[in-house]
C-alpha positions in Angstrom: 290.8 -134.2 -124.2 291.7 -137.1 -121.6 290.0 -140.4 -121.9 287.8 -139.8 -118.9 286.4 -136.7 -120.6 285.9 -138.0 -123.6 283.7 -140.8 -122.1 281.7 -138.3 -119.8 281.2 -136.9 -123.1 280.1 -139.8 -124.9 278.1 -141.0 -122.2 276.1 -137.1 -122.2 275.4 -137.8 -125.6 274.2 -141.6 -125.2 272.1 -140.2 -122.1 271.1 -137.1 -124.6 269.6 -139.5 -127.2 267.9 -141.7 -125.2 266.2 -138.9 -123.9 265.1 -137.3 -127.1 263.8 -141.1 -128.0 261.9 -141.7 -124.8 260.3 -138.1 -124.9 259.2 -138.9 -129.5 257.8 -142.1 -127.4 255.3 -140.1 -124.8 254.4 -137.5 -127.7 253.2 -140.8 -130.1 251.3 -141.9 -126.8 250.0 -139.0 -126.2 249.4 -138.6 -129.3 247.0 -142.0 -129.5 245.3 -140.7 -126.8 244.1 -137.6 -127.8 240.3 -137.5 -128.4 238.8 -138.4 -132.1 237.4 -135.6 -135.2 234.0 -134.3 -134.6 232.9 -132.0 -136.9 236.0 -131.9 -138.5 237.6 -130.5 -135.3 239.6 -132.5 -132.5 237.3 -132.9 -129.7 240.1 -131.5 -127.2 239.5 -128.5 -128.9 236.1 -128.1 -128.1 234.5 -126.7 -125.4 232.1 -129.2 -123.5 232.1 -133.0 -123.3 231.6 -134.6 -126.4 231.2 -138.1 -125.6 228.1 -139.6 -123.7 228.7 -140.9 -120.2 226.3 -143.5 -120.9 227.6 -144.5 -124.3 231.4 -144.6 -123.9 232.1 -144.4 -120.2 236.0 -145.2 -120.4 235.9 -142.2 -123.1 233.7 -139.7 -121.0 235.7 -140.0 -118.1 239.3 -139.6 -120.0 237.9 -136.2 -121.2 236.6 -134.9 -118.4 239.3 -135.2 -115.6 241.3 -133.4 -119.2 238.3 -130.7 -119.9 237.6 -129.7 -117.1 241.6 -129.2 -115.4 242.5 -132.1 -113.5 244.7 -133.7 -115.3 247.3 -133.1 -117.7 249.1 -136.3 -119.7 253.0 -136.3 -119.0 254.2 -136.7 -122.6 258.2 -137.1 -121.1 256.9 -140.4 -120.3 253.9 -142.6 -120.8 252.2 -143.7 -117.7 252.4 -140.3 -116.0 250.0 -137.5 -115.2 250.3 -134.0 -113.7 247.9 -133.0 -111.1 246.3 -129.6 -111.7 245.5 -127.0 -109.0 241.7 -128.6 -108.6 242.7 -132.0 -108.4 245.9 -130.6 -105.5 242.6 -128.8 -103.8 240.4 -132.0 -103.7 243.2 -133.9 -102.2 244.7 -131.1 -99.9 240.9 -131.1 -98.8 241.4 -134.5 -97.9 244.8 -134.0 -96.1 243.7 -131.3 -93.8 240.4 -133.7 -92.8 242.3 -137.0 -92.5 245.3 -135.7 -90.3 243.3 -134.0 -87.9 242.0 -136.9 -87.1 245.0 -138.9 -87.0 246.9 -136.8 -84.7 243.9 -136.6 -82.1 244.7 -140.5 -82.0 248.2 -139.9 -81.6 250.1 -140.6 -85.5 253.1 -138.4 -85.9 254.2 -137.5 -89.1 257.6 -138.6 -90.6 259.1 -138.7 -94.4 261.7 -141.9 -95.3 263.6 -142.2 -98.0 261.8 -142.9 -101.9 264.6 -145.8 -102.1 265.1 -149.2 -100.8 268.0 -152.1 -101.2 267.4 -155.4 -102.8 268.6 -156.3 -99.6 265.5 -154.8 -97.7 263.4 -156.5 -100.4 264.5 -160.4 -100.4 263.7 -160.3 -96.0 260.3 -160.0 -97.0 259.9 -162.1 -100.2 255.6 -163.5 -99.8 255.3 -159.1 -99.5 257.3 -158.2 -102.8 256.1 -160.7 -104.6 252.9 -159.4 -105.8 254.9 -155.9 -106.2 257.9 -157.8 -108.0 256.7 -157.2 -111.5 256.0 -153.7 -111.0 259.3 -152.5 -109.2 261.5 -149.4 -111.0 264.9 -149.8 -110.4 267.7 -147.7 -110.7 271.0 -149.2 -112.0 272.9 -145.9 -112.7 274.1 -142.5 -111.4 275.4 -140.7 -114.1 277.8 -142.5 -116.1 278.6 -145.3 -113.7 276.7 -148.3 -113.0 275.7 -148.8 -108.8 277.7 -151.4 -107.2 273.6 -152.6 -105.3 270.5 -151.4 -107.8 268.3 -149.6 -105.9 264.0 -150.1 -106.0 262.1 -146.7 -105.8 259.5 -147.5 -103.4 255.9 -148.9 -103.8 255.3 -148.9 -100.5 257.7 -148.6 -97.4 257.6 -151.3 -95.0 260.9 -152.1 -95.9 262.2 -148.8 -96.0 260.8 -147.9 -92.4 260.7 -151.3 -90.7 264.5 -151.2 -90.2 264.4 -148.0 -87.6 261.1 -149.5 -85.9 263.7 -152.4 -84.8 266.1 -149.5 -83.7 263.6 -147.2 -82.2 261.6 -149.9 -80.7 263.3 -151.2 -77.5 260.3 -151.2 -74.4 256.9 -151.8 -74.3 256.8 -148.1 -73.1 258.1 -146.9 -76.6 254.6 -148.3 -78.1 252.2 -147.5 -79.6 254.3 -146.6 -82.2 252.4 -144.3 -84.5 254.1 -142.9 -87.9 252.3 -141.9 -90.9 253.5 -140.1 -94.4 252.2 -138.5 -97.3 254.2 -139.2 -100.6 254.8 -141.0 -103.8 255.1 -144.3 -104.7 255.8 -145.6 -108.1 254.7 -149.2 -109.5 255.5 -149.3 -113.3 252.2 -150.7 -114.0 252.2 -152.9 -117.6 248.3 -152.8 -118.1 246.9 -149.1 -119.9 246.8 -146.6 -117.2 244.1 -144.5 -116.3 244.3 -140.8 -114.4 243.8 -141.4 -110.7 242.2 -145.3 -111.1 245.7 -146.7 -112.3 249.4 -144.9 -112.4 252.7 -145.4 -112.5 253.2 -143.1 -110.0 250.3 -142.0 -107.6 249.8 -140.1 -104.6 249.2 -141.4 -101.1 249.3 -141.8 -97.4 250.7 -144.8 -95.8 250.3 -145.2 -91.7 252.3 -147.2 -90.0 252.2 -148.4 -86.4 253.5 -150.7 -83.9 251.2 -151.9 -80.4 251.9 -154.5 -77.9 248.9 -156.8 -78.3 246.7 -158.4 -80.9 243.6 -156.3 -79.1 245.3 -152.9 -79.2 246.3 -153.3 -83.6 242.7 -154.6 -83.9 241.3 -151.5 -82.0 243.0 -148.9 -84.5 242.4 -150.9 -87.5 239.0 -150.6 -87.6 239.3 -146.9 -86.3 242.1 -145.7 -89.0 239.1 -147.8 -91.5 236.1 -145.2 -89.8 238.2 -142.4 -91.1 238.8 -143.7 -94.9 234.7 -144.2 -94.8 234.7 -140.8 -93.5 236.7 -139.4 -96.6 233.8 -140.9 -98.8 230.9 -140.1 -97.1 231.4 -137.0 -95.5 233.8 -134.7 -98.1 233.3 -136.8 -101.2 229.5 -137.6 -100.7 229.9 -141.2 -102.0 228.7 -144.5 -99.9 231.0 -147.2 -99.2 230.7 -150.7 -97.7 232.8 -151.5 -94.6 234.2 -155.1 -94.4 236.7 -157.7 -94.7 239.1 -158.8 -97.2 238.8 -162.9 -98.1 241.9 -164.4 -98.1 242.5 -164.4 -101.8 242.4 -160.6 -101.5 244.4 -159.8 -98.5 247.2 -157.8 -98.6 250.3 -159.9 -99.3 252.1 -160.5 -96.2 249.2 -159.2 -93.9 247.3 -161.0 -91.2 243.9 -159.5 -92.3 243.0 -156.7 -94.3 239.8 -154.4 -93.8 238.3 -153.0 -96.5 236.0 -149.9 -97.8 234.3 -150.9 -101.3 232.6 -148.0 -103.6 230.3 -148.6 -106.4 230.5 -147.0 -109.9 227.0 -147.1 -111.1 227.5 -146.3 -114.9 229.1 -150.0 -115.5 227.9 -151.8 -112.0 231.9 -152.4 -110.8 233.1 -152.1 -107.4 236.5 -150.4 -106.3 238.5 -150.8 -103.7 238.3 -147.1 -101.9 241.1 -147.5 -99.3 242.4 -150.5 -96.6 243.6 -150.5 -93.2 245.9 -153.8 -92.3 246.7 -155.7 -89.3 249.9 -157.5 -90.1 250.0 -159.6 -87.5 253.5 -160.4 -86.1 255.0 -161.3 -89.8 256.7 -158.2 -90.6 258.0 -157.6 -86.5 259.4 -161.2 -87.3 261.4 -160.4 -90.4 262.7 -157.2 -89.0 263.2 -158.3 -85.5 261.4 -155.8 -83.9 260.8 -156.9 -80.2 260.1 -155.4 -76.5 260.4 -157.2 -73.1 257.1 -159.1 -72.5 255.7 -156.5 -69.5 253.8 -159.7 -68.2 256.8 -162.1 -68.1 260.5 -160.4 -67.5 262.9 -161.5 -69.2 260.9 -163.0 -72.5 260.5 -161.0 -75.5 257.3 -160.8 -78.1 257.5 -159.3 -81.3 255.0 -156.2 -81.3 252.0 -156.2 -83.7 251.6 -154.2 -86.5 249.5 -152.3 -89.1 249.6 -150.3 -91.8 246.6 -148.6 -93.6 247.1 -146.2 -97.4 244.5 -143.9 -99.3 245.4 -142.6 -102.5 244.2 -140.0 -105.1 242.1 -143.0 -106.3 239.5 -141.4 -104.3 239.4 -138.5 -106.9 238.8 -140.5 -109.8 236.0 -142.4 -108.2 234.3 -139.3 -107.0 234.6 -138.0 -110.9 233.1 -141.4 -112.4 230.3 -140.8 -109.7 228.8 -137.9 -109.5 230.2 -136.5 -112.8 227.8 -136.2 -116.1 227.2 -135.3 -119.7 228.6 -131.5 -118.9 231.3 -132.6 -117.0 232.7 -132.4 -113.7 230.2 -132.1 -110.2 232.2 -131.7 -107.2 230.6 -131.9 -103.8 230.8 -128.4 -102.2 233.0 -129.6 -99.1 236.2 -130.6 -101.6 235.0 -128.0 -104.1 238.2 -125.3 -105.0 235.6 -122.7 -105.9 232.5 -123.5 -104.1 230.2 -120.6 -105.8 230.5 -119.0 -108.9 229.6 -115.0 -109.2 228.8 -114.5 -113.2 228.0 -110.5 -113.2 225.4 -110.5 -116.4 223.3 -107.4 -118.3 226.4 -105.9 -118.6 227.0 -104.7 -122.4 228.6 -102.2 -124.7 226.1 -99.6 -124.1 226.6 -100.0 -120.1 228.0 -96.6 -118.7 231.5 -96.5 -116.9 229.7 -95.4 -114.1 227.1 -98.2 -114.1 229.6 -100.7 -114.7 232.0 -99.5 -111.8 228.5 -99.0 -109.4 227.8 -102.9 -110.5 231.6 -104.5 -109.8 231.5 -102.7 -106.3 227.7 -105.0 -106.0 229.4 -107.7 -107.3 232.1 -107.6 -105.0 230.8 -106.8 -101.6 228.5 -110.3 -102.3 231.5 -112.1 -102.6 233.0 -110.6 -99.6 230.1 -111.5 -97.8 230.4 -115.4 -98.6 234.3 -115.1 -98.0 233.2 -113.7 -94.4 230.8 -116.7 -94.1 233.3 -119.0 -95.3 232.3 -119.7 -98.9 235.2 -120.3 -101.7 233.9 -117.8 -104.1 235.0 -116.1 -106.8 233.4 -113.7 -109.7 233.8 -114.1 -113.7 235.1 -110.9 -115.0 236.7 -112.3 -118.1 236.5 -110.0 -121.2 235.4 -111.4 -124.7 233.0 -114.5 -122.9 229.2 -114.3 -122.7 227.6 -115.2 -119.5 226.7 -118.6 -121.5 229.7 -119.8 -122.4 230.8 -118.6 -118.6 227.9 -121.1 -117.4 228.8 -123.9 -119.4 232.7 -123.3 -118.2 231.4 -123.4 -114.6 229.4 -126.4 -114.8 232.3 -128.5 -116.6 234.7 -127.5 -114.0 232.0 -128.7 -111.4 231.2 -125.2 -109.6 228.5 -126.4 -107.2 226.5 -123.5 -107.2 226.3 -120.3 -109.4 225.5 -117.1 -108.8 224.0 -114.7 -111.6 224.1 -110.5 -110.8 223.1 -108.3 -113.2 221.0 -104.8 -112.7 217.9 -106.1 -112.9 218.4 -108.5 -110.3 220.2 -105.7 -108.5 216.7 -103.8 -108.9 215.0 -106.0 -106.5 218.0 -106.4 -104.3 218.3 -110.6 -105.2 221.0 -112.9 -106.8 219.5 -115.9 -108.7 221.7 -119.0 -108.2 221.7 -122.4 -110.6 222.6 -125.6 -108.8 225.2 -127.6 -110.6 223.8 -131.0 -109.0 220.4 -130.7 -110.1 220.3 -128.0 -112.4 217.5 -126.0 -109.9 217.2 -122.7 -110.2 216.1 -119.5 -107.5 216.8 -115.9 -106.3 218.2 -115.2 -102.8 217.5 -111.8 -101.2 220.9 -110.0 -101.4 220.8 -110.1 -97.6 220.4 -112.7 -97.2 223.2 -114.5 -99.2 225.6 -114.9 -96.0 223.2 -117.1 -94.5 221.1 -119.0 -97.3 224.5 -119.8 -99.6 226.1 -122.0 -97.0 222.7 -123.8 -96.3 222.4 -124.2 -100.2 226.1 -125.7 -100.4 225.1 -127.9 -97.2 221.6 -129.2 -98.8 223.9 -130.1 -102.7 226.1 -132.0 -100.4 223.4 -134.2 -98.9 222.1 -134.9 -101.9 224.8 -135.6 -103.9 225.6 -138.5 -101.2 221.6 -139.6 -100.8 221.8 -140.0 -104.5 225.0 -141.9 -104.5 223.8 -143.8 -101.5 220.2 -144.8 -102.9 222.1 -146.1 -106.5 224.6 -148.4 -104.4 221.6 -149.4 -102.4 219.5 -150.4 -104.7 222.6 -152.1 -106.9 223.6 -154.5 -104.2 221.4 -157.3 -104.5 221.4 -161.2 -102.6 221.5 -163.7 -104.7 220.6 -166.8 -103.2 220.6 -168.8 -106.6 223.6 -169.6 -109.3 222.1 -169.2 -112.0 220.5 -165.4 -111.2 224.9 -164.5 -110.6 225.5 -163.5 -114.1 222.3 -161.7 -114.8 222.5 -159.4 -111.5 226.2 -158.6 -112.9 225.2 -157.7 -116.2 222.4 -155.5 -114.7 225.3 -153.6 -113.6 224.9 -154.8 -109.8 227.2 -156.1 -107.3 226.1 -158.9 -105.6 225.6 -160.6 -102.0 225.7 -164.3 -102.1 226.5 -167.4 -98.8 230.7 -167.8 -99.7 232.6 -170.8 -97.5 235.4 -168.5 -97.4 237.9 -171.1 -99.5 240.1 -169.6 -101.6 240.0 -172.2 -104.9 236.3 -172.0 -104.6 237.0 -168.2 -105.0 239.3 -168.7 -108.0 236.4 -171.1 -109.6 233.9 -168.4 -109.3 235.7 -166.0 -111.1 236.0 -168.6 -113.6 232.5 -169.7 -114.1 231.5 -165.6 -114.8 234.2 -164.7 -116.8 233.0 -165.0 -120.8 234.8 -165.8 -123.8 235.4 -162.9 -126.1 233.9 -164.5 -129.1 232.8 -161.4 -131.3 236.1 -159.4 -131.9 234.4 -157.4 -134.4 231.7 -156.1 -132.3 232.6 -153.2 -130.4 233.1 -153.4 -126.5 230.5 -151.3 -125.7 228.5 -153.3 -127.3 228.9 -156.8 -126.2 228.2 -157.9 -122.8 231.2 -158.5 -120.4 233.4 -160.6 -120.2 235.1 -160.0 -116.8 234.0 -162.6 -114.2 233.3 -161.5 -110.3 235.7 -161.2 -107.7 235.1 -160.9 -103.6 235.1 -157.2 -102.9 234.7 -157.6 -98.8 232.7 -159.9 -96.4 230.4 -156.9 -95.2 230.6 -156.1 -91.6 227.1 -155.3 -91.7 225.7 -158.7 -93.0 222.1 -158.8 -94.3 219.2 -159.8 -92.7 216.2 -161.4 -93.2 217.4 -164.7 -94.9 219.9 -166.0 -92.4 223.0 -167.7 -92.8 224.0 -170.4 -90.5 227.4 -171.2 -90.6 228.0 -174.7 -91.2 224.2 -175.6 -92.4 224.0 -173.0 -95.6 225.2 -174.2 -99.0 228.3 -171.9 -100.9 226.3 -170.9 -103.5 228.9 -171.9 -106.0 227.5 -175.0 -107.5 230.6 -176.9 -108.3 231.3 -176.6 -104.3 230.4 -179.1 -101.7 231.2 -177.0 -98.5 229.3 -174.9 -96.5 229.1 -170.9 -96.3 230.1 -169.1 -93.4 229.4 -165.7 -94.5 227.5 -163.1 -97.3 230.5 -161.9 -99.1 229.9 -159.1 -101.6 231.3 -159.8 -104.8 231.4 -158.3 -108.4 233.2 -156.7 -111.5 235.4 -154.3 -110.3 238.5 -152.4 -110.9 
């Protein structure tokens, strides 16, 4: 064997082992985060949530996206998750509804590279920064170390910017409008979450080029409408629309705007999705210019933004509408929107009655597939209609439909709402019509719910000392802000609590996270006005003035 075999073959083997070690690694995680003994059995081997949404939220909502097919841990490597077929639906749901819209305004779809050079990433140092510590790299292909490590992406704008400089030569080539669906990796150090907090995730990232100031600001705000559109509309949760504060801006970005959600089991906002203007800085670093159309012969660099959603939205649609028997999916994102469960039928049912009652069962659900309705029928052998009901109504089913021949008697189905547990009949007739206006109603509820619980949870606060006690109420507060970033960073401060009972359990002690600035609302509140320049910051350690209500709170 020459020597460059045998150190192909030694290297296989080194690769090999490291391998094997990294995957007895995941297993151990995965191990530690499989659920606890109940009843002497593991509660991933029981059917049905076994942990109180109210009493261990964290818990609850680990087991559900699990239960009820989501998720699945990746136990090669710790960190990771596969998305299940529902979870794919939800978001495919999402991807069908969001680029409609975006190629009505013009956004072409493209797909770069997953890599990027060191050398992309030190022209636009302020950007990476915040990104630095999360950064995978690859140093090796195969045996042999790369002469320049290579970053798997986080986000593109250094991967794309370059052929924006190259494709970009006249004002006629703009707008500019590219957008992509893909992965982006960020090796996150803190414990990850499914959906809330990866190491890889799932998104979309736009981004566009325009020749004025007026013309970036235009889509910002529209590309913005279209994220609040993917709460409210197919997810049926409320957000806020606003701006980020400085402090929170995306690094590198000229402003950021922002839509803010609301988790009412533990009172925290989240970040649901952001659409940047970023200014001239990035056109600057990667020299991408056009002739000035008002002054030949000058050059401007063009303006720029870039906006991102991410399967984020799933998890907070779970942590929302989701309870003690699991999942609740509103109808419009739903994979199977209603649930046929045939019932009455036994071992002393007749072939004949059996076959008569399967044909019944399936012209129904040919009607609601002709009427546009996801649905599908249980026939699983060895399951009663009970243990079908509670499968359904963990997986989130919005609305289910029971058939047996009684009900076939007097030519009705009865249905179960999975939103509010309401129960009815529908004349069998009658199911093409009244079905889709019954998935229509759960959806409009399911977001006047939501909406109502942010609503009420979103209080002003015009005194200090009324901050804390609003937070711990689980609420997320309004309060005059000057805008200045230290006074933002003391804030934070002056809420956060020392964790001086280690030995009391977490869900039992209040908590100790302080408040950060979620958005300043576009819609600011009325009745107590602010005047710029005359209103206190309600921070009391702060002698300047506020300048706007800025929503602030615990959040994710």
């Amino acid at each position: 064997m020459d020597g460059a075999a045998e150190q192909s073959k030694s290297a296989l083997k080194k690769a090999e082992k490291q391998a094997k070690l990294a995957a007895e690694k995941a297993a151990k995680a995965a191990k530690k985060a499989s659920f606890p003994v109940v009843g002497g059995k593991k509660t991933d081997d029981i059917i049905g949530i076994t942990v109180s949404k109210e009493e261990n939220f964290s818990a609850w909502y680990q087991e559900v996206v699990l239960k009820a097919d989501m998720v699945e841990y990746y136990q090669e490597i710790s960190g990771f998750f596969v998305l299940r077929p529902l979870a794919m639906h939800i978001w495919s749901e999402i991807r069908k509804w969001f680029t409609g819209h975006i190629e009505e305004m013009g956004v072409d779809e493209v797909s770069f590279p997953l890599f990027l050079s060191s050398k992309s990433l030190e022209k636009e140092k302020d950007h990476v920064e915040g990104f630095a510590p999360e950064l995978a790299w690859v140093t090796k292909a195969g045996d042999k170390d790369l002469e320049v490590p290579v970053a798997i992406r986080p986000t593109s704008e250094a991967v794309m910017y370059p052929y924006y400089s190259k494709w970009i030569r006249s004002h006629r080539d703009l707008p500019l409008r590219l957008n992509q669906w893909n992965s982006v990796v960020r090796w996150e150090a803190k414990q990850t979450t499914p959906f809330l907090r990866t190491r890889e995730f799932l998104w979309q990232e736009g981004h566009t080029a325009h020749l004025t100031e007026d013309l970036a600001g235009k889509e910002v705000l529209e590309i913005l409408e279209l994220y609040a559109g993917v709460y409210e509309q197919l997810l049926a949760l409320p957000v806020v629309r606003g701006r980020k504060t400085e402090n929170e801006k995306f690094a590198g970005g000229y402003y950021t705007t922002t839509v803010e959600g609301y988790i009412p089991t533990n009172g925290r906002g989240i970040q649901g999705g952001t659409s940047h203007c970023l200014g001239q800085n990035f056109s600057k670093i990667f020299d991408i210019t056009v002739e000035d159309p008002s002054n030949k012969g000058s050059h401007i660099h063009v303006w720029q933004n870039s906006w991102g959603l991410s399967t984020r939205v799933i998890g907070v649609m779970v942590m929302v509408h989701g309870d003690n028997k699991g999942l609740v999916l509103p109808p419009r994102v739903a994979k199977v929107q209603t649930i046929l469960v045939p019932v009455g039928i036994n071992k002393s049912t007749t072939p004949e009655d059996r076959k008569k009652h399967e044909d019944q069962v399936a012209e129904i659900r040919a009607t609601l597939k002709k009427a546009g309705v996801r649905a599908e029928a249980d026939w699983r052998e060895g399951y009663t209609p009970a243990w079908k009901f509670n499968d359904w109504e963990l997986k989130g089913v919005p609305l289910r439909l029971e058939f047996g021949p009684k009900d076939a008697a007097k030519e009705v189905v009865s249905y179960a709402r999975r939103d509010t547990g309401e129960k009815g009949t529908i004349p069998i007739a009658d199911v093409g019509t009244k079905v889709p206006e019954l998935l229509e109603n759960v959806q409009k509820d399911m977001y006047n719910k939501a909406e109502a619980s942010f609503r009420e949870h979103r209080l002003k606060v015009n005194k200090w000392e009324d901050v804390l006690p609003a937070l711990d109420d689980k609420n997320v507060v309004l309060i005059p802000f000057c805008l200045d970033g230290k006074c933002e960073d003391r804030m934070k401060e002056l809420t956060t609590r020392v964790d001086d009972q280690p030995d009391v359990p977490e869900n039992q002690k209040p908590p100790s996270m302080g408040m950060k600035s979620l958005c300043i609302p576009f819609d600011q509140p009325t009745g107590d006005e602010l005047v710029a320049g005359e209103t206190a910051c309600l921070n009391p350690e702060c002698k300047g003035k506020a300048q706007k209500w800025v929503m602030f709170g615990r959040s994710y």
